[in-house]
Backbone as a chain_set.jsonl record, in Angstrom:
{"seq": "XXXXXXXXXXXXXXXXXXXXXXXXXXXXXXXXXXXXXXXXXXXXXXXXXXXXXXXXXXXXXXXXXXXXXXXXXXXXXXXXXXXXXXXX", "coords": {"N": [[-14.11, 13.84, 29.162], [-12.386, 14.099, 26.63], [-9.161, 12.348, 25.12], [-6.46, 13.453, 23.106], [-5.397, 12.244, 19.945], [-3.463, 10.333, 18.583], [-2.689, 10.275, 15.19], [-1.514, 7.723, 12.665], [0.087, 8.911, 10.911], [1.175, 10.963, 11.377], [3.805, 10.036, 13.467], [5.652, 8.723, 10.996], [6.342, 11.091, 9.872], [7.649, 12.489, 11.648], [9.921, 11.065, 12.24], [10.62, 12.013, 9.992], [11.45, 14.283, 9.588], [12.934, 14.835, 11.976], [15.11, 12.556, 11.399], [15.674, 13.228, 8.871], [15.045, 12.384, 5.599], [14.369, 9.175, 4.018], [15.256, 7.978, 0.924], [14.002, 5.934, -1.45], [14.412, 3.845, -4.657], [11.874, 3.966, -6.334], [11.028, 3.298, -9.335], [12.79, 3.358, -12.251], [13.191, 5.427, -14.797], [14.943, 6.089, -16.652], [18.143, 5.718, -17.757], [19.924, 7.848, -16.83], [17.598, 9.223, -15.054], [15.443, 8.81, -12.062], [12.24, 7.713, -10.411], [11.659, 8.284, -6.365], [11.163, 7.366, -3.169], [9.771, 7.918, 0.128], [10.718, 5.772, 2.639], [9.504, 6.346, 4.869], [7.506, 8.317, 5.353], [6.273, 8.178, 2.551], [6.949, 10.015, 1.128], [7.137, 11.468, -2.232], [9.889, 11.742, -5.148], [11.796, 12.677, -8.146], [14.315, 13.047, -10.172], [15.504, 15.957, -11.604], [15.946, 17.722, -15.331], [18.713, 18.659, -13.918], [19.49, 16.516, -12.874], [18.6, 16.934, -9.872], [17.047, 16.211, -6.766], [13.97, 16.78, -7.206], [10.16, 17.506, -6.1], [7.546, 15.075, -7.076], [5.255, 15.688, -9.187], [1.8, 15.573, -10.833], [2.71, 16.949, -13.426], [5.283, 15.939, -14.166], [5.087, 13.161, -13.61], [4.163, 12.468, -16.119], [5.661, 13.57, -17.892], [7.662, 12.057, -16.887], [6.639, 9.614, -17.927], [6.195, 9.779, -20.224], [9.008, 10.215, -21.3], [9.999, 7.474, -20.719], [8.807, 6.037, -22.094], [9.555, 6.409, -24.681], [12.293, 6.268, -24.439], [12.731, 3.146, -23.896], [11.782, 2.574, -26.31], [13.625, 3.034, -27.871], [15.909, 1.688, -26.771], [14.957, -0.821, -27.315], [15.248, -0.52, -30.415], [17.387, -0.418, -30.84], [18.738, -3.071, -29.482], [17.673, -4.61, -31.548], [19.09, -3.905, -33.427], [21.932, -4.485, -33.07], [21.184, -7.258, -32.659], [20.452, -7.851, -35.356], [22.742, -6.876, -37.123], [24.75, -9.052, -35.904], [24.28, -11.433, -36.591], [24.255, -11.358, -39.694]], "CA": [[-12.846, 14.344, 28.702], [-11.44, 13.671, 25.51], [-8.027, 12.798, 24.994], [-6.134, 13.774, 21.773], [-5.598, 10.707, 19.226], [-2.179, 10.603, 17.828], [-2.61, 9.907, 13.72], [-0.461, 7.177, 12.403], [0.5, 9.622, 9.747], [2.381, 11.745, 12.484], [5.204, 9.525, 13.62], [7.072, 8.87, 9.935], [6.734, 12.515, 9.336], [7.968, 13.389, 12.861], [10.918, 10.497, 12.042], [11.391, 12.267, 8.664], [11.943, 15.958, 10.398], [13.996, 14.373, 12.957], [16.688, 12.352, 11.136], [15.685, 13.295, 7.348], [13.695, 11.39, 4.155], [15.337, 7.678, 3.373], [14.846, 7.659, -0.519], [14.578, 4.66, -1.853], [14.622, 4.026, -5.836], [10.408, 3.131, -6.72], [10.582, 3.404, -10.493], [13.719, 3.981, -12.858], [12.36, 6.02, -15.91], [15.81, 5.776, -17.822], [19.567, 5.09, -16.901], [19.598, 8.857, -15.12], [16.165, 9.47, -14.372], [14.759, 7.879, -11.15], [11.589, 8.379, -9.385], [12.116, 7.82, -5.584], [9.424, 7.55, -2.305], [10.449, 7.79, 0.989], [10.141, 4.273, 3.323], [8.979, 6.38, 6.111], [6.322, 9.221, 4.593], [5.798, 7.627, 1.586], [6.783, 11.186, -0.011], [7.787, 10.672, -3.802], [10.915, 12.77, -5.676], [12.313, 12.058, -9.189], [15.262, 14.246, -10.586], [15.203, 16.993, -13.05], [17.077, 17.988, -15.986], [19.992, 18.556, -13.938], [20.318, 16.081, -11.331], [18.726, 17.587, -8.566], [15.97, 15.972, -6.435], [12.232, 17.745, -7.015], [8.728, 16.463, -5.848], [6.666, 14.503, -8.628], [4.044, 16.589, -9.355], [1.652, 15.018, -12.295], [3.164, 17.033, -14.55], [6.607, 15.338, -13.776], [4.881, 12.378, -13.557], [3.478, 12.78, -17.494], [7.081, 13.734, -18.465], [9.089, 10.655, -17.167], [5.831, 8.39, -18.968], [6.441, 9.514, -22.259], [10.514, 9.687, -21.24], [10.383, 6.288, -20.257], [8.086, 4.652, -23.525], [10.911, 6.671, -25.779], [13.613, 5.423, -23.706], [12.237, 1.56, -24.059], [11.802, 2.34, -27.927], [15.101, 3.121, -28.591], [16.943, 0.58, -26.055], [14.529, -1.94, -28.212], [15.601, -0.822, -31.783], [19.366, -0.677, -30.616], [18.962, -4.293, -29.436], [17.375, -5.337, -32.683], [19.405, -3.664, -34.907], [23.177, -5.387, -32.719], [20.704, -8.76, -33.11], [20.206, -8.2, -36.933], [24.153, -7.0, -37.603], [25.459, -10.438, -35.376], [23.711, -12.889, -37.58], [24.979, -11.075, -40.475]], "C": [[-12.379, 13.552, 27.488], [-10.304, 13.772, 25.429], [-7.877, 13.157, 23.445], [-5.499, 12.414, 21.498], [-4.394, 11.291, 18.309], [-2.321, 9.644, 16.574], [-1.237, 9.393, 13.32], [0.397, 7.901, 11.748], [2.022, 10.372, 10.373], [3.561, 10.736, 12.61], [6.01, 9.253, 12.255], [7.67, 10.071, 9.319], [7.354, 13.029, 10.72], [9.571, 12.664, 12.857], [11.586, 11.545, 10.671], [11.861, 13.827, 8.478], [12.776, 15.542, 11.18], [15.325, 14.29, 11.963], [16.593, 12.605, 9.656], [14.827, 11.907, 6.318], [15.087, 9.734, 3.923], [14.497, 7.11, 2.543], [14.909, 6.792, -1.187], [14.379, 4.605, -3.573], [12.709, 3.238, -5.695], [10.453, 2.768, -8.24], [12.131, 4.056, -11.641], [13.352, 3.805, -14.582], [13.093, 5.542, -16.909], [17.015, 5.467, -16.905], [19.642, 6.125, -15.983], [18.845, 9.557, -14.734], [15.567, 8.649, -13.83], [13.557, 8.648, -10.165], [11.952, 7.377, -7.944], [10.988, 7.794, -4.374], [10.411, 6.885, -0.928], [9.616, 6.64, 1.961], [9.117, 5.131, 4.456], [7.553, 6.901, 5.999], [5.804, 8.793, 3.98], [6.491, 8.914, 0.268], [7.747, 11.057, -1.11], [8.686, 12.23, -4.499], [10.801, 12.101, -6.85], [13.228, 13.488, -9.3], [14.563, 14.913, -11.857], [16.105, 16.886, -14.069], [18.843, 18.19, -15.427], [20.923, 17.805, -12.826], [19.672, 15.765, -9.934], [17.075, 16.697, -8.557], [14.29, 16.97, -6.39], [11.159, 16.865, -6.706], [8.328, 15.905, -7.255], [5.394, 15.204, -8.011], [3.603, 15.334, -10.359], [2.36, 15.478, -13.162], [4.428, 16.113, -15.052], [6.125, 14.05, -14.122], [4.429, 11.826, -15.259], [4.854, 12.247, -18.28], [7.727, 12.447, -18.224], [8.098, 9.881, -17.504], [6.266, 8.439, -20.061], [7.98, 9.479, -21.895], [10.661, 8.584, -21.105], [9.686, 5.013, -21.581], [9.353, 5.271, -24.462], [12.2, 6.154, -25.69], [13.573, 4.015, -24.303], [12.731, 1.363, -25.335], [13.127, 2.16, -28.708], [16.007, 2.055, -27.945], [16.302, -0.998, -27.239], [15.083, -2.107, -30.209], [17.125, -0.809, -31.915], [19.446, -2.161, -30.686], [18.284, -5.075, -30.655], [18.457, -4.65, -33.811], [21.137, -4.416, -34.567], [22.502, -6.306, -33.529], [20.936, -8.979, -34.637], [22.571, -8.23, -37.733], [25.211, -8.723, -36.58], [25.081, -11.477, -36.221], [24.744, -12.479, -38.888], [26.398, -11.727, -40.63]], "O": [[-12.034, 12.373, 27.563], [-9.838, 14.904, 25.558], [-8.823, 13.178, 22.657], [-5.139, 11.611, 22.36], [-4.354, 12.293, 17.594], [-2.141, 8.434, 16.711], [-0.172, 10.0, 13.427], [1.583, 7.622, 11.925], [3.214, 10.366, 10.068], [4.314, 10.717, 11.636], [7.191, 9.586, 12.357], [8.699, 10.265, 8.672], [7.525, 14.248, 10.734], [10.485, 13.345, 13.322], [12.784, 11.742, 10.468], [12.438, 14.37, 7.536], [13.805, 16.18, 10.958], [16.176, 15.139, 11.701], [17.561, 12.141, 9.054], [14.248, 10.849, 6.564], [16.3, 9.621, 3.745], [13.571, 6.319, 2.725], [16.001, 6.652, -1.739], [14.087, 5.758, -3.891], [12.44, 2.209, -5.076], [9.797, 1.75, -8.461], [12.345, 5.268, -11.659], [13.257, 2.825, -15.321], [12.651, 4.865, -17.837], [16.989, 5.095, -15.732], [19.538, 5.947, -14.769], [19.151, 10.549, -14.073], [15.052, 7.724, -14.459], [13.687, 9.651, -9.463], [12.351, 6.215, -8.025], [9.879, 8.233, -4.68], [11.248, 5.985, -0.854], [8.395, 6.542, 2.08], [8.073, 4.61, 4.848], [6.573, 6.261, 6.381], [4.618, 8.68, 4.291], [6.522, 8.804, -0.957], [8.901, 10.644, -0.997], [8.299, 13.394, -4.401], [10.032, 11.146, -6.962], [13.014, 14.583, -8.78], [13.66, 14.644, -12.649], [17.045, 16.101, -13.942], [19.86, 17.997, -16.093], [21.999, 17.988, -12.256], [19.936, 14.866, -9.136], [16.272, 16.506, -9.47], [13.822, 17.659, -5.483], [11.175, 15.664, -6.975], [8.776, 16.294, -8.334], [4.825, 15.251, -6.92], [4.347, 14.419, -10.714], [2.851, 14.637, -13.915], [4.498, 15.654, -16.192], [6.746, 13.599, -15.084], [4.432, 10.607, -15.428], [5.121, 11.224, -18.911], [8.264, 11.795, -19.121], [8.649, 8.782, -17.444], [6.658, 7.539, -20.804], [8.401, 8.393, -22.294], [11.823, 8.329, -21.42], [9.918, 3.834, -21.846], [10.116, 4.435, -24.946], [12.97, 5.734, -26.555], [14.38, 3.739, -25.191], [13.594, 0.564, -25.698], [13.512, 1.496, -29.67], [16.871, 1.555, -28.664], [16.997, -1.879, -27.744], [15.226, -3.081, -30.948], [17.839, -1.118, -32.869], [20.034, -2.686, -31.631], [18.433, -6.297, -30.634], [18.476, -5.02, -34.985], [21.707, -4.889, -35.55], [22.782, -6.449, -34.719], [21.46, -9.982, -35.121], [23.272, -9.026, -38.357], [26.311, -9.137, -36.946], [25.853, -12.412, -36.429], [25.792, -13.086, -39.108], [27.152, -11.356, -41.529]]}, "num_chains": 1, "name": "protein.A"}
C-alpha cells in the first residue's frame, strides 16, 4: 500500500487560499514601481501603469530593468548637477 506524500509546495499555497498572499516589497524599480513575492508561495507581483497589482511575467520583468537603469540615470544626473550648482 502506498500512502499519498504531501508536497512541501502544498501547505504555503493551501495557507495562501486560506488567509490570502503576504506581499512583501523584493525589489523597488523606482519611487512607485515595486516588485513584490509572497513569504509564503514565493509568488511574485509588481504594479502597472496604474497602481494595480499584476503577476511579473518576463515581459514585466524586461520593462521595470530598463525602468529602473533610466530611473538610476536620472536620480544620478539630478544629484550631480545640485552637487555642481552647491559648489558654485
Amino acid at each position: 500500500m502506498n500512502k499519498p506524500t504531501i508536497k512541501p509546495a502544498f501547505i504555503p499555497n493551501l495557507v495562501c487560499n486560506i488567509f490570502g498572499h503576504k506581499y512583501e516589497v523584493s525589489r523597488k524599480v523606482t519611487y512607485h514601481v515595486k516588485e513584490y513575492q509572497c513569504a509564503n508561495c514565493k509568488k511574485q507581483m509588481t504594479t502597472n501603469s496604474n497602481g494595480n497589482l499584476i503577476p511579473l511575467t518576463p515581459k514585466f520583468e524586461r520593462i521595470n530593468s530598463v525602468l529602473e537603469r533610466i530611473y538610476n540615470r536620472k536620480v544620478m544626473r539630478l544629484q550631480e548637477k545640485s552637487y555642481a550648482s552647491s559648489i558654485n
